[in-house]
VMD Tcl script that draws the C-alpha trace (Angstrom):
set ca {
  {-138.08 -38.23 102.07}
  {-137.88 -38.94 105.71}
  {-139.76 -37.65 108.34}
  {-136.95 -35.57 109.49}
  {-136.65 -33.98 106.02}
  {-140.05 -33.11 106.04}
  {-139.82 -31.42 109.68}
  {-137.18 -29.18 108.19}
  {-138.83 -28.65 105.17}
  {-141.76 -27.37 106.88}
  {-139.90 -25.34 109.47}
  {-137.83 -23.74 106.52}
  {-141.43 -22.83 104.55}
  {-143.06 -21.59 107.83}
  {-140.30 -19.00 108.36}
  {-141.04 -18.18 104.59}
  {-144.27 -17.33 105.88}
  {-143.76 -15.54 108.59}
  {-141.21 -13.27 107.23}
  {-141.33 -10.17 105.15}
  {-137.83 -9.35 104.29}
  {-136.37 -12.36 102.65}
  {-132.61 -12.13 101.93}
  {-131.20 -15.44 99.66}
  {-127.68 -15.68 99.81}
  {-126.27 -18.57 96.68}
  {-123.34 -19.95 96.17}
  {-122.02 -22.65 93.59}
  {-124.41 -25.66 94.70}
  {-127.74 -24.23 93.66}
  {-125.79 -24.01 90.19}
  {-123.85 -27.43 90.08}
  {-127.56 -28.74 89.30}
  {-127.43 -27.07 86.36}
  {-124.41 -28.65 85.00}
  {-121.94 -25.81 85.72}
  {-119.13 -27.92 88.03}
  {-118.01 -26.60 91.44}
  {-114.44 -25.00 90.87}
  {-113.17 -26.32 94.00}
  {-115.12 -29.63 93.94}
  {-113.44 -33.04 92.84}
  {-112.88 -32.96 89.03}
  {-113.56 -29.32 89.51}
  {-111.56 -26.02 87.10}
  {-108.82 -25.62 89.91}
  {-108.14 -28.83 90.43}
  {-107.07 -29.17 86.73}
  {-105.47 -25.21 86.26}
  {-103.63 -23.55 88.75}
  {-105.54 -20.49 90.15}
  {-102.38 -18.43 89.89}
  {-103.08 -18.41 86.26}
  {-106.55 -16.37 86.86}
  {-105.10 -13.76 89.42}
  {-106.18 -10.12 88.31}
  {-102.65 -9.41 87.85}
  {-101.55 -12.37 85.83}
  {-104.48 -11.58 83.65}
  {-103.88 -7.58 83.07}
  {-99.74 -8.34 82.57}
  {-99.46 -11.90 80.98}
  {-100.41 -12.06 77.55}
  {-100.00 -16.18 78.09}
  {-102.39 -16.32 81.08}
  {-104.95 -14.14 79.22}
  {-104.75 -16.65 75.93}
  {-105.19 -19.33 78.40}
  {-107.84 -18.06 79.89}
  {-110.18 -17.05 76.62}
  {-108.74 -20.57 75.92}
  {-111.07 -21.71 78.38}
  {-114.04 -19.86 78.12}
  {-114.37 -20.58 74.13}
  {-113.80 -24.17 75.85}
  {-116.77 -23.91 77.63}
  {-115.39 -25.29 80.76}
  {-116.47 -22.69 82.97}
  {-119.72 -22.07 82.06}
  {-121.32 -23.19 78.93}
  {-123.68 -20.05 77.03}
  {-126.43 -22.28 76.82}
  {-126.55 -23.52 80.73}
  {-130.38 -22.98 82.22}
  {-131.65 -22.64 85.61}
  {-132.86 -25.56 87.90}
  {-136.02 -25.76 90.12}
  {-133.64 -24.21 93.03}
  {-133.43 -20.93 90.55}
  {-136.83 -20.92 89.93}
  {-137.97 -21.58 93.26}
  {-136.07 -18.02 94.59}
  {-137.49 -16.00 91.40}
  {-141.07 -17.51 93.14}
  {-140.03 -15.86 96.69}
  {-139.99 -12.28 94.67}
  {-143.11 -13.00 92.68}
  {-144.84 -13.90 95.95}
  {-143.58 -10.56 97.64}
  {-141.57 -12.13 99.77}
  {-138.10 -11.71 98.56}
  {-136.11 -8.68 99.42}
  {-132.90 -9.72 97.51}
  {-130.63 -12.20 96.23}
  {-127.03 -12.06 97.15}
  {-125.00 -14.56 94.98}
  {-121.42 -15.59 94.44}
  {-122.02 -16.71 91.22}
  {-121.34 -15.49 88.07}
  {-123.54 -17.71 85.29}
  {-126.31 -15.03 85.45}
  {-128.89 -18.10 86.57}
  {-131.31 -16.20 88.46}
  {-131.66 -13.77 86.17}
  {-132.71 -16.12 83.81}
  {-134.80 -17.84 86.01}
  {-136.92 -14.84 86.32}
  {-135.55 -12.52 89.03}
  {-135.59 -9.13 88.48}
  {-132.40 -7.84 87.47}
  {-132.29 -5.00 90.30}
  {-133.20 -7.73 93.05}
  {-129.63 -9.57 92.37}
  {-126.72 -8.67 93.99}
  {-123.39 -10.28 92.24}
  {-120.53 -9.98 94.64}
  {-118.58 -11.78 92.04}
  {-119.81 -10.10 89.20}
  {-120.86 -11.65 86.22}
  {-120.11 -13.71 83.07}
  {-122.56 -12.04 80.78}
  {-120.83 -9.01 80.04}
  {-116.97 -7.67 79.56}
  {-115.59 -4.58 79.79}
  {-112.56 -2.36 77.58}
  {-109.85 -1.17 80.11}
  {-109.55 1.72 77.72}
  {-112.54 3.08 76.15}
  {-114.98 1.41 78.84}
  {-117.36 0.09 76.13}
  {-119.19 -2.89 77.23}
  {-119.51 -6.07 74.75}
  {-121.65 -9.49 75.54}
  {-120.18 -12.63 76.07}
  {-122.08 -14.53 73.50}
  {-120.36 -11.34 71.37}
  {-117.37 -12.04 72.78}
  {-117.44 -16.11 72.19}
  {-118.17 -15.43 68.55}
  {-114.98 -13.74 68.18}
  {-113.06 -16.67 69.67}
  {-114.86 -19.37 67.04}
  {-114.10 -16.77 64.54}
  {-110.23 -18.07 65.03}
  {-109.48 -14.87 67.54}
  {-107.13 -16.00 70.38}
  {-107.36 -13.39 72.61}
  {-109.89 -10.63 72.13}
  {-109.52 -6.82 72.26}
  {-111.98 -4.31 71.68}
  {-113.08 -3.41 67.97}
  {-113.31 0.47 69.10}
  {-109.78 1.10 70.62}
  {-108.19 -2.33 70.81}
  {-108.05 -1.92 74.39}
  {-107.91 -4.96 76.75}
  {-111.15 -6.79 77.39}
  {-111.33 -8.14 80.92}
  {-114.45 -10.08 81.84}
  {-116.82 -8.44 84.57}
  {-116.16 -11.24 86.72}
  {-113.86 -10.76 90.07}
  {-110.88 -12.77 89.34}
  {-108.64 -13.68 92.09}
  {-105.96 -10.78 94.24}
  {-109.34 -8.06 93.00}
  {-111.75 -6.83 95.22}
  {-115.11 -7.15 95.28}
  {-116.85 -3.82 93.58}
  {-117.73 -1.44 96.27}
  {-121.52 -0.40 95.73}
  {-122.65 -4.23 95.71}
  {-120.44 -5.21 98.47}
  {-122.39 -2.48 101.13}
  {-125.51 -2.81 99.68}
  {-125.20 -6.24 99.93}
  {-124.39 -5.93 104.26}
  {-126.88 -3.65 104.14}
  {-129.77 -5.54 102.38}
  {-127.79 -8.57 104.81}
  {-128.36 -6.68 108.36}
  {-131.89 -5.57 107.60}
  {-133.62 -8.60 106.56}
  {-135.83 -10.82 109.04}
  {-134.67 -14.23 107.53}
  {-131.44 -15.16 105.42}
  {-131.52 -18.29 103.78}
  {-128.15 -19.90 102.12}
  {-128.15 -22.06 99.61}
  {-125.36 -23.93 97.86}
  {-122.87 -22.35 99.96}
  {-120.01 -23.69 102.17}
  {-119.56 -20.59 103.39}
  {-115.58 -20.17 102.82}
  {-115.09 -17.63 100.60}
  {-114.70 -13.89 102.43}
  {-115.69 -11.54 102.94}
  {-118.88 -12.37 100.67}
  {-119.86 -15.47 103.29}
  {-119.90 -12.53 105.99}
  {-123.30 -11.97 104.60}
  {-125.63 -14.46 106.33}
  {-123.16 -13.05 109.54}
  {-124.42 -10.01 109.24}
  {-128.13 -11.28 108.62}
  {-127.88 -12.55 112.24}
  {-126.26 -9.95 113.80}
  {-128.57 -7.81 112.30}
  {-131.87 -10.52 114.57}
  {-132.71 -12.45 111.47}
  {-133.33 -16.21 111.35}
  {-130.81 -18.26 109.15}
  {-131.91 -21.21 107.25}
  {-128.45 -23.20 105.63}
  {-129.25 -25.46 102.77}
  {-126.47 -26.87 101.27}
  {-124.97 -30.51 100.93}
  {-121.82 -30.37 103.28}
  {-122.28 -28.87 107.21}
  {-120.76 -25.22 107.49}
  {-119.12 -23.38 110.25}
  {-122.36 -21.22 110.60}
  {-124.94 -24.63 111.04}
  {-124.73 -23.79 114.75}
  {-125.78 -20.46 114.93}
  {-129.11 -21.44 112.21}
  {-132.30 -21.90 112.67}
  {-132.70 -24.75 110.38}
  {-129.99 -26.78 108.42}
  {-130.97 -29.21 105.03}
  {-127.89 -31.01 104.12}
  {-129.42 -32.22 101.02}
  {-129.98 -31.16 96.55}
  {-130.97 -27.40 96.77}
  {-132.93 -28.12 93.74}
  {-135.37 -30.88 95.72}
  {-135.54 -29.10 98.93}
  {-136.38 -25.65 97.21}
  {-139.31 -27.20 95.60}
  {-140.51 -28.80 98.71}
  {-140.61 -25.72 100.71}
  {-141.98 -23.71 97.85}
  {-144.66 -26.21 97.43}
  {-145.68 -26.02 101.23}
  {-145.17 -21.85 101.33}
  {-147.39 -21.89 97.89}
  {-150.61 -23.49 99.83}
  {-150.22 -21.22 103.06}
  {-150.35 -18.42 101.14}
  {-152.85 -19.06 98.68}
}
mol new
graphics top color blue
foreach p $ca { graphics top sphere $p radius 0.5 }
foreach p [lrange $ca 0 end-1] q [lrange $ca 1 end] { graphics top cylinder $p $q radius 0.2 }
display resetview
């Protein structure tokens, strides 16, 4: 690590410190060190599939696109059932033990955090999430490792055992919008904190990367970790263009013995 790393590092940890209200805003690098690929990444689900194929509509009106897409999932190319968190996920579910985390706000749907050991009311999916899906008709709720048993079971495309209603994922695919409640809470939580740190997050995807905006419109400090510069690196208050996993667990490490 070079000195300059370690300046940051420190910097990052001693706003940590000094901060009460601790929003964490994730996107798809604090999970790529978990295995799960980057869908827009080289070698990545859309560069293989065209995203058409996963628009809301396509999905609700295409029997095709729907077989396709439960293709994929019993594939286990976008996230596999048995994918675990990384130090990065461990090192946020730390900030709430600690009392310093207010929320996380994620784009990601693996359920990661959760697992890592954040509380299940202190994660915000803008995206919603892989573990569950939902009938259209009834509105029973089934899990996804449910779900993927039915599809090695020899079932193409699944529909719900009550009603045989269509079972849609409670994941936002593309052309849907993001569900209402999480979406305000989320600017809410977003405008309120005193320090917003991203991780894993290019910050291209709106309106959920309006988030850390309205962090510093709201007089928080911004702390960007993520591999590639973003267009918000000028307006932070310290940027770490290196492995979220690594840098989480150097910061942590420092924050751990300033507040023990």
């Amino acid at each position: 690590m070079t000195s300059n790393e370690q300046f940051l590092i420190q910097k990052v940890a001693d706003l940590i410190v000094t901060s009460s209200k601790v929003v964490v805003f994730t996107g798809a690098g604090i999970s790529t060190e978990s295995g799960i690929p980057d869908f827009r990444g080289p070698g990545g689900l859309w560069t293989k599939y065209d995203p058409e194929i996963f628009t809301v509509q396509r999905f609700l009106h295409d029997p095709e696109a729907r077989k396709t897409y439960w293709k994929l999932r019993g594939s286990g190319e976008f996230v596999h059932s048995d994918v675990q968190p990384n130090p990065a996920h461990y090192a946020v579910a730390e900030l709430e033990k600690i009392g310093k985390l207010d929320c996380v706000i994620t784009q990601n749907v693996d359920g990661l955090h959760e697992k890592a050991g954040n509380s299940p009311d202190k994660v915000i999916h803008l995206h919603g999430t892989m573990e569950k899906v939902k009938c259209l008709q009834c509105g029973r709720q089934y899990s996804m490792d449910e779900v993927y048993r039915w599809i090695a079971g020899g079932i193409e495309v699944p529909d719900c055992p009550e009603c045989s209603g269509l079972l849609k994922p409670q994941v936002v695919f593309f052309g849907e919008a993001m569900p209402a409640w999480e979406t305000a809470e989320a600017q809410r939580r977003s405008e309120n904190c005193d320090l917003c740190i991203v991780i894993g997050s290019s910050l291209v995807v709106y309106p959920a990367a309006l988030m850390p905006q309205y962090a510093l419109q709201g007089g928080a400090r911004l702390a960007i970790i993520n591999r590639e510069p973003t267009d918000l690196d000028p307006s932070a208050d310290v940027c770490i263009h290196e492995g979220a996993g690594k840098t989480m667990s150097a910061i942590m490490a420092i924050v751990r013995e300033k507040i023990c």
